[in-house]
C-alpha positions as CSV (number, residue, x, y, z in Angstrom):
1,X,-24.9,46.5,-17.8
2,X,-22.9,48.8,-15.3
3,X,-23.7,52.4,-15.3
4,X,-21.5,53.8,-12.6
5,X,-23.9,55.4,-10.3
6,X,-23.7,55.8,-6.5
7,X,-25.8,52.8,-4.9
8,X,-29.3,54.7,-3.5
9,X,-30.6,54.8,-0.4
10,X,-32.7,51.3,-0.9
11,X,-29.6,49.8,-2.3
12,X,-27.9,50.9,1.1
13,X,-30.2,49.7,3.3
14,X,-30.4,46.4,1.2
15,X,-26.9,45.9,1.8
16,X,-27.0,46.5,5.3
17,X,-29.6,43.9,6.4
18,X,-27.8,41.7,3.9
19,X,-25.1,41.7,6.0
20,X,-26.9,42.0,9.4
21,X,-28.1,38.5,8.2
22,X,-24.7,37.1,7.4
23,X,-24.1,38.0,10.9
24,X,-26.6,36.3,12.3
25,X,-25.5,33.4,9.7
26,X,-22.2,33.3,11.5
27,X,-23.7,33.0,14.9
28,X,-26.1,30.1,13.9
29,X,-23.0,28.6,12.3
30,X,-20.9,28.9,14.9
31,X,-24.1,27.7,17.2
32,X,-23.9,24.3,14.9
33,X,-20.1,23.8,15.7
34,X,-20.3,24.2,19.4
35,X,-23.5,21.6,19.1
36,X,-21.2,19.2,17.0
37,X,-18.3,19.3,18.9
38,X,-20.2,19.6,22.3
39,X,-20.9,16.0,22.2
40,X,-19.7,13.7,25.1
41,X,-16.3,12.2,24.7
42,X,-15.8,14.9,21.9
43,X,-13.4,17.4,24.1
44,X,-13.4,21.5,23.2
45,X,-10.6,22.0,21.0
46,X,-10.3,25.3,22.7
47,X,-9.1,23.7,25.8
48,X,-6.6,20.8,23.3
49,X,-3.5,22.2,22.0
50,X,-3.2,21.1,18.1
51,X,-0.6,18.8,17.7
52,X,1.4,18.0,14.2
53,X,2.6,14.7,13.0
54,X,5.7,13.9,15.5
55,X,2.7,15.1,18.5
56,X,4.8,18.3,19.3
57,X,2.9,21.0,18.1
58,X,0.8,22.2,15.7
59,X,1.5,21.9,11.7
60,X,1.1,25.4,10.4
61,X,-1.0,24.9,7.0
62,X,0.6,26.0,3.8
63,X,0.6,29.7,3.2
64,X,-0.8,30.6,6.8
65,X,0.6,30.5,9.7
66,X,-2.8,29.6,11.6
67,X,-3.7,30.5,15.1
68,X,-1.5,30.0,18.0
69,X,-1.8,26.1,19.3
70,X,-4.6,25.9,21.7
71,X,-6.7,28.5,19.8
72,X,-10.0,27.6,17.4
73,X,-10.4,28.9,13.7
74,X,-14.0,30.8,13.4
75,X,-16.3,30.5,10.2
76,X,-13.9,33.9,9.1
77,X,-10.6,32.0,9.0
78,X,-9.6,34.3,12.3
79,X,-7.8,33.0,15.9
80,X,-10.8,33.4,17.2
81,X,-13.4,30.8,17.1
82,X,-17.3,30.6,18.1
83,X,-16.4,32.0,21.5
84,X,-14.8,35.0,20.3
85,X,-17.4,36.4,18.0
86,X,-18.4,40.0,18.8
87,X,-22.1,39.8,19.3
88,X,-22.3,36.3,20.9
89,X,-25.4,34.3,20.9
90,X,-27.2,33.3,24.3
91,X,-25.0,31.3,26.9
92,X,-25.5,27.7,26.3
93,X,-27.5,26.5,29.5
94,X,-26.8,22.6,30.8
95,X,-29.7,20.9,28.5
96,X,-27.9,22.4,25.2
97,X,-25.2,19.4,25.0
98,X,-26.8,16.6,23.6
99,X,-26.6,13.9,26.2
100,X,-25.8,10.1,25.5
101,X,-28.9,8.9,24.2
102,X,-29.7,12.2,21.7
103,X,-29.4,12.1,18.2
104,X,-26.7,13.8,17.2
105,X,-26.4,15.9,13.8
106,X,-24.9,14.0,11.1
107,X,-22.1,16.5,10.2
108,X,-18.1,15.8,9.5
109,X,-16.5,19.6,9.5
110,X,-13.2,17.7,9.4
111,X,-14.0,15.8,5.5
112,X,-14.7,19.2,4.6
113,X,-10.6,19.9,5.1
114,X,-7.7,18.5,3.7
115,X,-7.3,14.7,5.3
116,X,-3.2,15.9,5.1
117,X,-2.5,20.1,5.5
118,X,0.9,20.0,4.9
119,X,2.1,21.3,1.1
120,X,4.5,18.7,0.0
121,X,7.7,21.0,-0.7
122,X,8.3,19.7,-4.0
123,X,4.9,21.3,-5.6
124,X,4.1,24.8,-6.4
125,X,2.6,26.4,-3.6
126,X,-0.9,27.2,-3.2
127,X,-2.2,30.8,-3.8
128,X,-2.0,32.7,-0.8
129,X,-5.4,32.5,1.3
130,X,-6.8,29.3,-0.6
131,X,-4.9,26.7,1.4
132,X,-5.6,24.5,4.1
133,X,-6.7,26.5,6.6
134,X,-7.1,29.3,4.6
135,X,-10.3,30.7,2.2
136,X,-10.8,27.2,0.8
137,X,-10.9,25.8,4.1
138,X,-12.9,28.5,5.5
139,X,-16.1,27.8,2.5
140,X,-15.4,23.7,2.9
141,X,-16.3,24.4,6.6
142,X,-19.3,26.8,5.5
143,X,-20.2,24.3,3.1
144,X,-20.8,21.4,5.0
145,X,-23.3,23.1,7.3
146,X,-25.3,24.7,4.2
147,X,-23.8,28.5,5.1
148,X,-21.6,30.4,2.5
149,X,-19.0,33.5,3.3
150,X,-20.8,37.0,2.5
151,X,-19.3,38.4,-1.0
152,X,-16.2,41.1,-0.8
153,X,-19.1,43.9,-1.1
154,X,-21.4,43.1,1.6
155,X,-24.1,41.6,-0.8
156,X,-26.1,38.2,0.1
157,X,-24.1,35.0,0.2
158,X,-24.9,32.8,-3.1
159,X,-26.6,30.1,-2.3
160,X,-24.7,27.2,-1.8
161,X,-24.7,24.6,-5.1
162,X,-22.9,21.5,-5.5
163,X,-19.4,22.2,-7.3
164,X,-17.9,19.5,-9.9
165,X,-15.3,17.4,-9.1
166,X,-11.7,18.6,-9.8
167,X,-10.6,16.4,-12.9
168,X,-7.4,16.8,-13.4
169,X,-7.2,19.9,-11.4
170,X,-5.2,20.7,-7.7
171,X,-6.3,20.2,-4.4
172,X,-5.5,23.0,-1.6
173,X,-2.8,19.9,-0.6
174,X,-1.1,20.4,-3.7
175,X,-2.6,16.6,-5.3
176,X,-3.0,16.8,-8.9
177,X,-6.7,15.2,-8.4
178,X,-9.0,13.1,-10.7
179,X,-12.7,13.0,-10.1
180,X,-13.7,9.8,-8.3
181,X,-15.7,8.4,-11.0
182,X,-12.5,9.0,-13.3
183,X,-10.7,7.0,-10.9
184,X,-12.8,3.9,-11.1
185,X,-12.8,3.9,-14.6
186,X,-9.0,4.4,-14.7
187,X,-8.4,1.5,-12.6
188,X,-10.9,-1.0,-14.3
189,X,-9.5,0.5,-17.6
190,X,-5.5,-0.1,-16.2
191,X,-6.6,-3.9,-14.5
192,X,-7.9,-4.9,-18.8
193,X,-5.1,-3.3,-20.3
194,X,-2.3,-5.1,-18.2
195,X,-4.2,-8.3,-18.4
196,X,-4.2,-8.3,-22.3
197,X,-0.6,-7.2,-22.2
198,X,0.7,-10.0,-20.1
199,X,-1.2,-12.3,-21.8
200,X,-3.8,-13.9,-19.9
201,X,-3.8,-17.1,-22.3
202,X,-0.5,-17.5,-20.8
203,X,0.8,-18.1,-17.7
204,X,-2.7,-17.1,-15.9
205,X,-4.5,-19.6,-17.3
206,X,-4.9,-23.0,-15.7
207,X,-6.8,-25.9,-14.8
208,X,-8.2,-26.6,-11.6
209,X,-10.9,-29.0,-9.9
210,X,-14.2,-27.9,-9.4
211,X,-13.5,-27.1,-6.0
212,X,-10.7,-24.9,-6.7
213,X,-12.4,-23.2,-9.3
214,X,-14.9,-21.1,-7.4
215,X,-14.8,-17.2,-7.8
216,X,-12.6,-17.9,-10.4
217,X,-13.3,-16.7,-14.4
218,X,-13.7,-19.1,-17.0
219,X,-10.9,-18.9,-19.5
220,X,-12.7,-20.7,-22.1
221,X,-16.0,-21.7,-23.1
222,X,-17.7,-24.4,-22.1
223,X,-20.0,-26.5,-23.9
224,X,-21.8,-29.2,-22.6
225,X,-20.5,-32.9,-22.5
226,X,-23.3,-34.7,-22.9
227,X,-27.2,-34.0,-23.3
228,X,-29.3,-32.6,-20.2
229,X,-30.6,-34.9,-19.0
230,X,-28.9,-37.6,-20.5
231,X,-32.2,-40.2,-20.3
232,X,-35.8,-39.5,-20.1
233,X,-36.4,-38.7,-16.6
234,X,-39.4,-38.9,-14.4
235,X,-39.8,-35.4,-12.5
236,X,-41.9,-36.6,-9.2
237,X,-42.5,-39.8,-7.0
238,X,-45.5,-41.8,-8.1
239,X,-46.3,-44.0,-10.5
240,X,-45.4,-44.5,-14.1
241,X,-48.5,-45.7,-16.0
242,X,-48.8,-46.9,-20.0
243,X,-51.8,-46.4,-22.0
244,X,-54.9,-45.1,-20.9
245,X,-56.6,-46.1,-17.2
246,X,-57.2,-47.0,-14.8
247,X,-54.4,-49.5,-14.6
248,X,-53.1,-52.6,-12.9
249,X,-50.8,-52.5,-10.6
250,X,-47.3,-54.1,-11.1
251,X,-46.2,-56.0,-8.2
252,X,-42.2,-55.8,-8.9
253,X,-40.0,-53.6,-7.1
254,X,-40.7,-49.9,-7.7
255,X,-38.0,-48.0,-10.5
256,X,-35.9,-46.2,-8.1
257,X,-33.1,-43.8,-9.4
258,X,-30.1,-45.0,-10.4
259,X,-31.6,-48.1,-11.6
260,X,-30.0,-49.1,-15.3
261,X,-32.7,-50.1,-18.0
262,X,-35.8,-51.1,-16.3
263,X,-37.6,-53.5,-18.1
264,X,-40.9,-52.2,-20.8
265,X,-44.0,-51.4,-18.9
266,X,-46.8,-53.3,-20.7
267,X,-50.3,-51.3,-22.0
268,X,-52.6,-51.4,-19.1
269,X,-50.4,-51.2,-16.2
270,X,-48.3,-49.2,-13.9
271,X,-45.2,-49.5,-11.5
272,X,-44.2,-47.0,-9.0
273,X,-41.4,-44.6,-9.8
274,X,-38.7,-42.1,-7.5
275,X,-37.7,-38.6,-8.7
276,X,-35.1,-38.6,-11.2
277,X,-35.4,-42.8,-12.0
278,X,-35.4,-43.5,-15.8
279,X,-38.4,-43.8,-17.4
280,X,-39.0,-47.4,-18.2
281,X,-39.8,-47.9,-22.2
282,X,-43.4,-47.4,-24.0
283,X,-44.7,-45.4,-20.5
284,X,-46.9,-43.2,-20.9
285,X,-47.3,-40.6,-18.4
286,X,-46.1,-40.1,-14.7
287,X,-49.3,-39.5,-12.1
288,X,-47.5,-37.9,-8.8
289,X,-48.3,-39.8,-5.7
290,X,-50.6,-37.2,-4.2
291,X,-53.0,-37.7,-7.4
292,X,-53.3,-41.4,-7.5
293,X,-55.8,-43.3,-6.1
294,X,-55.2,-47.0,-5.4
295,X,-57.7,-49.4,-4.7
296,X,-55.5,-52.2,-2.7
297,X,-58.6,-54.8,-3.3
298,X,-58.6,-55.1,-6.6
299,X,-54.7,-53.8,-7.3
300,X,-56.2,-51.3,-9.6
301,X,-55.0,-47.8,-9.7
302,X,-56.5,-44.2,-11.5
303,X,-56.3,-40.6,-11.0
304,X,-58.1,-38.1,-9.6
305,X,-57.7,-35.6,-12.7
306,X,-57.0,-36.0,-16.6
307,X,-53.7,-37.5,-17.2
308,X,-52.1,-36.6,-20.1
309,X,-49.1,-37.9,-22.5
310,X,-45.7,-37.2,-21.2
311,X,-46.8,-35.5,-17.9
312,X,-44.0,-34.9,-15.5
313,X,-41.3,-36.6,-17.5
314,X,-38.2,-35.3,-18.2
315,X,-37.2,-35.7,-21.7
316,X,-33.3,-36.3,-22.7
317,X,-31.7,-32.9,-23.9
318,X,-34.5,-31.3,-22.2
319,X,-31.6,-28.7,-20.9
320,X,-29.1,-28.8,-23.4
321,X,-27.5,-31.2,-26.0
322,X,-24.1,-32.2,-26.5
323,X,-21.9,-29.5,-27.9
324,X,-24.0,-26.4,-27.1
325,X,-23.0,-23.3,-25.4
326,X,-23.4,-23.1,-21.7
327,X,-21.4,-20.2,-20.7
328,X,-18.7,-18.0,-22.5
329,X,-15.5,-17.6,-21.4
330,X,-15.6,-14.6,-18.7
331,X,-18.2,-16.2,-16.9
332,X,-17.7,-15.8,-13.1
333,X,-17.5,-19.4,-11.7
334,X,-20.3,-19.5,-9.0
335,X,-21.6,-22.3,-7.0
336,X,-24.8,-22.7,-9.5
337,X,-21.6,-22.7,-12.5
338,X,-20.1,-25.5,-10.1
339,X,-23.3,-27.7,-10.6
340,X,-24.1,-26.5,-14.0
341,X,-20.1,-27.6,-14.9
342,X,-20.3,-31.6,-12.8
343,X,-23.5,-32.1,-14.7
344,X,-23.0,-31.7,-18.3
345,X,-19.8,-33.8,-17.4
346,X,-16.8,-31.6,-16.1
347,X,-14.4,-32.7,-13.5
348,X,-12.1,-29.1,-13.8
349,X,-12.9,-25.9,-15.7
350,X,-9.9,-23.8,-17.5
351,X,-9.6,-20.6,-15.4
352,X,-7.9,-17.4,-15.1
353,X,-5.9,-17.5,-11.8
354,X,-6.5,-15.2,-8.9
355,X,-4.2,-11.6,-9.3
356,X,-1.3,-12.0,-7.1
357,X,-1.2,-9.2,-4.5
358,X,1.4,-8.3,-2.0
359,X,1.1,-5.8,0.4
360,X,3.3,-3.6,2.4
361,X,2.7,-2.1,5.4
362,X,4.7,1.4,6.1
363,X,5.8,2.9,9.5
364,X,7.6,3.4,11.8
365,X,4.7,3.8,14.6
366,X,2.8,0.5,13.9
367,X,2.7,-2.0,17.2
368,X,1.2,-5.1,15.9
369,X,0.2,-6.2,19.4
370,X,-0.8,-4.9,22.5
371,X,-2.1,-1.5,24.1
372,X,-0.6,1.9,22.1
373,X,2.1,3.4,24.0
374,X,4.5,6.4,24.0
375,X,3.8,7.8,20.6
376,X,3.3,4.3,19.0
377,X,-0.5,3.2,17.8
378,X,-1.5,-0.2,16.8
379,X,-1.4,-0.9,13.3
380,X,-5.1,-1.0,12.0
381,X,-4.7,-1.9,8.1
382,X,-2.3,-4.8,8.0
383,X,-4.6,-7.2,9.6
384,X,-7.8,-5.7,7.5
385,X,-5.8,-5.1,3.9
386,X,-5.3,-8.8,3.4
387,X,-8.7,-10.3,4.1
388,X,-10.3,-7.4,2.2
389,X,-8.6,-8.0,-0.8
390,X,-9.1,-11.3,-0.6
391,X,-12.5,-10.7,-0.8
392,X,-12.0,-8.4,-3.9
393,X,-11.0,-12.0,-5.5
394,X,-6.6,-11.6,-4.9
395,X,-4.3,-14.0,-3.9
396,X,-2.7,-12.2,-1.3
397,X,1.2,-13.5,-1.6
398,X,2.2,-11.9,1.4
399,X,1.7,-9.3,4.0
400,X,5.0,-7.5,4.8
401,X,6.0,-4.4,7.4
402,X,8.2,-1.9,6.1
403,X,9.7,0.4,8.0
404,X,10.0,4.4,7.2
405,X,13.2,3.3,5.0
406,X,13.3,4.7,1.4
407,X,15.8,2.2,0.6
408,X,14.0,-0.6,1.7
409,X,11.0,0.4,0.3
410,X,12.4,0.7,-3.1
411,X,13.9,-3.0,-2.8
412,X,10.7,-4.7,-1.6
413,X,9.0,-2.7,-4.6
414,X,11.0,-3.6,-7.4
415,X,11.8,-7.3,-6.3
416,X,7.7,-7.9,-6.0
417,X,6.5,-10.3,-8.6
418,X,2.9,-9.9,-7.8
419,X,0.6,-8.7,-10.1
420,X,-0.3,-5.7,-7.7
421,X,1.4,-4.6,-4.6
422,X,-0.1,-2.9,-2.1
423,X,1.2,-0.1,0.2
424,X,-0.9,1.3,3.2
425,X,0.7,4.9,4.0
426,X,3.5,7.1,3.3
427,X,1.3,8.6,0.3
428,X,1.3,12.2,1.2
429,X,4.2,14.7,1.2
430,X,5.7,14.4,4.9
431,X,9.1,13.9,6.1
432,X,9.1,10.2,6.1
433,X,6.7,9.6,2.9
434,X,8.5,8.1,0.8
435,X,6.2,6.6,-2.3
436,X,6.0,9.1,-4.4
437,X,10.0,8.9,-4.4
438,X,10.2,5.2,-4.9
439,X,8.2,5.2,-7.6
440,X,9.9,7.8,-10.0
441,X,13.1,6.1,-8.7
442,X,11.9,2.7,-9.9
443,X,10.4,4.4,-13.2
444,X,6.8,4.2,-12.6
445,X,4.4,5.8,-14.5
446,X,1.8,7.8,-11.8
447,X,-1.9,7.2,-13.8
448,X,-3.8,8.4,-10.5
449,X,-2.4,10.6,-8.3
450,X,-5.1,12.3,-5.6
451,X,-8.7,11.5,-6.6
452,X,-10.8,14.3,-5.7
453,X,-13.0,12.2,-3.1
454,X,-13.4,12.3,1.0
455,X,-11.9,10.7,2.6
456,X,-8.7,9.0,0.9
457,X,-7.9,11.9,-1.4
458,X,-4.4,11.2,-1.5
459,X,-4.5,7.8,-3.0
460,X,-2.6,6.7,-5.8
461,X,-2.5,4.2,-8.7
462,X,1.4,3.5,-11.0
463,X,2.0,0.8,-13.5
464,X,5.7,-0.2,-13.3
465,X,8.2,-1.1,-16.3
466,X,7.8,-4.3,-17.2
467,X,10.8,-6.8,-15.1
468,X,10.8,-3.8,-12.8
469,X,8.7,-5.5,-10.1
470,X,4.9,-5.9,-9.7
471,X,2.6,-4.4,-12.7
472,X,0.6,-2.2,-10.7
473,X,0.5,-0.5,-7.4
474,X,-1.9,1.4,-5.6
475,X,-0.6,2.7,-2.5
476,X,-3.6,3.6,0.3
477,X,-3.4,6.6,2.8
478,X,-2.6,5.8,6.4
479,X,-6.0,6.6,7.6
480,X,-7.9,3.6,8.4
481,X,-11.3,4.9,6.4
482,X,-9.1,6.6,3.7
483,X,-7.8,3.1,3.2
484,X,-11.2,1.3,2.9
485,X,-12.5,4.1,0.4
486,X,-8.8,3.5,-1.6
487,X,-9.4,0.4,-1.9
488,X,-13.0,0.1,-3.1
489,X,-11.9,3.2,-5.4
490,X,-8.9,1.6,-7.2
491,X,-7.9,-1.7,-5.9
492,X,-11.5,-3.2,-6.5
493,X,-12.2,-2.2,-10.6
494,X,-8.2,-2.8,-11.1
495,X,-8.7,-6.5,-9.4
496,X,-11.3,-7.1,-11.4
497,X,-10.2,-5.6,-14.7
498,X,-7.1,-8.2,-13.9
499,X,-9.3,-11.3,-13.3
500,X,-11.1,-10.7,-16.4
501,X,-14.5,-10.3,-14.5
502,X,-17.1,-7.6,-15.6
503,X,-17.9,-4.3,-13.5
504,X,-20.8,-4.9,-11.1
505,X,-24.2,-3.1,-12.1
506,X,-24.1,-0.1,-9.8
507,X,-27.9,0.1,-7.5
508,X,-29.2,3.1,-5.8
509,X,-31.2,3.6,-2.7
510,X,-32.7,6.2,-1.7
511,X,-31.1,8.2,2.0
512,X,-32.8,8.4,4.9
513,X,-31.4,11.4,6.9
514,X,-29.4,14.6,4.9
515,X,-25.9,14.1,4.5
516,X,-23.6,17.1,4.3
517,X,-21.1,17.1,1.2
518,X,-17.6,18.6,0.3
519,X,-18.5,21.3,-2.0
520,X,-16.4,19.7,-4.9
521,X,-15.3,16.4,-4.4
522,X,-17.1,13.2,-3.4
523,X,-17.7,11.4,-0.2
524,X,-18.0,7.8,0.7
525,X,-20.0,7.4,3.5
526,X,-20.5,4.5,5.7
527,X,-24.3,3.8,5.7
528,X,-26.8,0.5,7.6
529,X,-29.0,-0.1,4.8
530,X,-32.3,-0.6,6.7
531,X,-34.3,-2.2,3.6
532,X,-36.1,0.5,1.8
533,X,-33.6,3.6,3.0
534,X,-30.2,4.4,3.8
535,X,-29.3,5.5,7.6
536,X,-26.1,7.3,7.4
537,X,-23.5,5.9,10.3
538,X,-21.9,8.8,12.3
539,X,-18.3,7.6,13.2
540,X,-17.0,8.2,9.6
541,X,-13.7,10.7,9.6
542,X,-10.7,9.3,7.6
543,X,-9.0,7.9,10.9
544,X,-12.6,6.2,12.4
545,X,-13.2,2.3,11.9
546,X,-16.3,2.4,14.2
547,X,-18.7,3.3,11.4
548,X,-17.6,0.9,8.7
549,X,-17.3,-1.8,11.2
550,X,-21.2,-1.5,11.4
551,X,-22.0,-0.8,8.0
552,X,-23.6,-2.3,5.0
553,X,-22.0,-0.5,2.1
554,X,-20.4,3.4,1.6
555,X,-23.0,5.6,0.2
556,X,-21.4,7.6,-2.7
557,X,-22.0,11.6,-1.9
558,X,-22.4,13.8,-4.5
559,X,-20.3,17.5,-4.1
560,X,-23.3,19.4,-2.1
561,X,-24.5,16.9,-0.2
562,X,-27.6,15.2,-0.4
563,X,-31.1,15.6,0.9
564,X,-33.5,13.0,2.5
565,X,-34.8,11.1,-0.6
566,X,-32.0,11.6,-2.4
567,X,-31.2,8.5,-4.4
568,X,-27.5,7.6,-3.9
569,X,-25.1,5.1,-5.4
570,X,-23.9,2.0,-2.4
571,X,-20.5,0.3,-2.4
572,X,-21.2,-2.9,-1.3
573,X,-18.5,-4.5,1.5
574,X,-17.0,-7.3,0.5
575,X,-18.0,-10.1,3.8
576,X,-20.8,-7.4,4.4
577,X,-23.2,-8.1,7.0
């Protein structure tokens, strides 16, 4: 409890190395950011003018007007950055820069920002000092190098703690956000639910050859067709023997498989038998070839060991008998499903077809060949959105480039008769982002908008009306990682709540180096899984395709960050290496 009195001289001097430390905090911090940044073919943003989205200038962020262009933000939120601080640390001599060959700390300061600092001018606008580029910004960047701002009065910075996930909540972008986990259950949730209410004993189901069937789910059970095996069976080469030994050798052509009712083997005797040949009648046992011993003189033959009744045959319905159960309906068709299925007698399986998928590719600035050139950039996700979603389990319909047209967005929207359609950009709040408007236009009901995850925070998920075009969308941000963590966040559980198939067991591995966090939401980071531990890859902002190119899965990053040990969740790629 507060009594009111004056703070004492301890207190005082308390305070004061308190914040003599936070000074020194702030020098070390901004020490790590030059070390960062310093790295080669990372230029000095002090020397880069910041640039907004049409390359002109810089974007102020919402509810600050920022330093002028060419000028660095310091851990305080100031104009000034690391170079301005007032009681600079030593000069940097030539061996500080890491050269080509060093390691280089694994830190992002950019995933600790908004991917997209603009406000979109139809939301309420953030609390003055908490948006992009403001407070917030300033304790994301804090964060993700393990410092925190001193308090208003001078007293010790808190030590940093991880923060939960935003559910439901705003982001400093103005996104009303869902915790990732939320948003995985949402979609899976939203892909069984649409499935059930289109009626997947409907048009969905159908049947296909074996061949066609792969990957597919079974929309029916399926019980065996006949019994497994459907003969008695020998189970090795050798030699099938009646009665008890040693016996005499039959001189007739050996019982090969394939062969239809061989003839009864008489007491006394043996023939010699091939893997999977039916057992001729009254035989006894099967002695494998490496156990026999023939003496060619006298056409006799014994064993080397005990032979008992019924050894290395096969009986009929060993497996299964006709009728029974093999696999419910749900059951992903795998090759072993393939065999299983041709065995016990199938020649096509009753499946639920693929979900239908088309995608859309938005902008204006997308080359789809050659070098990038005045202002334009080559498109990145059309030629990666397909394949990956085929390898979610889709059938991608078609791949189509839109341009930055609102009206011809909203017709290629609500003519779609896929099951999902797919955009890739225009999900934010710019001048030319024009989702968000096509989809109240067209009626849609938003049931994800902004998961609270880095990168690919402004992702969305909106079931449609039904006859008002496709039954879901998702639309994916514009930056090529966003779009990879997107889509394993929503298009991945929706596809599969849609094909029927179950959510994959979730495994854990434990991380090899420390990776920093966003102090409240969670980060997907590309990682090489090197057997035993996780290496985390360092090419991983929201615009980078270098580190997921190399990578074995995303590592899923708790708020905070995680320490080496630290057990994390892994997305497996689909086609991973």
């Amino acid at each position: 409890m507060g009594t009111g009195r004056s703070p004492g001289p301890d207190q005082e001097q308390g305070r004061d190395r308190a914040q003599d430390d936070q000074a020194q905090d702030d020098q070390d911090w901004c020490a790590d950011w030059d070390r960062v940044f310093g790295v080669p073919d990372v230029p000095d943003v002090s020397d880069v003018p910041d640039r907004g989205p049409d390359d002109t200038g810089r974007v102020p962020s919402p509810g600050h007007s920022g330093p002028p262009s060419g000028s660095r933000s310091g851990p305080d939120g100031s104009g000034g950055g690391p170079h301005s601080d007032p009681h600079p640390g030593p000069a940097p001599g030539p061996g500080d820069s890491p050269g080509p060959d060093s390691e280089v700390p694994f830190v992002d300061f950019a995933e600790g920002l908004d991917d997209d600092p603009v406000r979109p001018p139809d939301r309420e606008p953030a609390t003055e000092g908490t948006g992009a580029g403001g407070h917030d910004a300033v304790e994301d960047a804090l964060a993700l190098v393990g410092r925190r701002p001193a308090a208003p009065d001078g007293s010790p910075p808190a030590a940093a703690a991880p923060q939960p996930s935003r559910t439901g909540g705003t982001s400093s972008s103005g996104y009303r956000a869902v915790s990732w986990p939320e948003a995985r259950r949402l979609a899976a949730r939203t892909g069984r639910e649409t499935a059930r209410r289109t009626g997947t004993a409907g048009d969905r189901v159908h049947r296909a050859s074996l061949e066609n069937s792969l990957g597919l789910v079974l929309a029916e059970e399926l019980p065996a067709l006949c019994d497994l095996p459907s003969f008695d069976t020998s189970a090795m080469d050798g030699w099938a023997v009646a009665g008890p030994g040693p016996w005499t050798v039959d001189g007739d052509a050996p019982v090969l498989a394939g062969s239809a009712d061989p003839p009864q083997l008489p007491d006394g005797t043996a023939v010699r038998i091939a893997t999977g040949a039916r057992i001729p009648p009254e035989t006894t046992a099967v002695i494998r070839s490496e156990h026999a011993l023939l003496d060619l003189t006298r056409q006799l033959l014994s064993a080397d060991r005990a032979v008992a009744p019924g050894q290395d045959i096969r009986p009929r319905a060993q497996e299964c008998r006709t009728g029974e159960l093999l696999l419910p309906a749900g059951a992903l068709v795998t090759p072993a499903v393939l065999g299983l299925a041709a065995a016990a007698g199938y020649d096509a399986l009753a499946v639920v077809a693929r979900p239908t998928v088309e995608v859309l590719v938005l902008g204006d600035e997308l080359l789809d060949k050659g070098l990038p050139r005045e202002g334009l950039i080559r498109d990145a996700l059309g030629p990666m959105t397909g394949p990956w979603l085929r390898a979610l389990g889709a059938e991608v319909v078609a791949t189509r480039r839109i341009g930055d047209d609102e009206s011809a967005l909203h017709r290629a929207v609500t003519s779609s008769t896929a099951d999902l359609l797919v955009t890739t950009g225009g999900t934010a709040a710019g001048p030319v982002d024009h989702v968000h408007p096509v989809l109240r236009k067209a009626g849609a009901e938003l049931l994800v908008d902004g998961v609270a995850v880095r990168p690919g925070h402004p992702m969305l998920l909106a079931g449609l009306p039904e006859g008002q075009g496709p039954r879901c969308v998702v639309g994916l941000p514009g930056n090529p990682l966003a779009a990879v963590s997107a889509l394993l966040t929503l298009a991945a559980p929706l596809l599969r709540g849609l094909a029927g198939l179950p959510e994959p067991v979730p495994y854990t591995a434990p991380v090899r180096d420390e990776v920093t966090g966003h102090p409240r939401d969670t980060r997907l980071v590309p990682v090489v899984d090197h057997g035993e531990v996780l290496v985390p890859l360092r090419y991983s902002g929201p615009a980078m395709l270098r580190g997921i190119a190399a990578a074995d899965g995303l590592a899923v990053v708790p708020p905070g960050g995680a320490r080496p040990g630290d057990e994390l969740e892994v997305l497996d790629l689909p086609l991973g290496r």
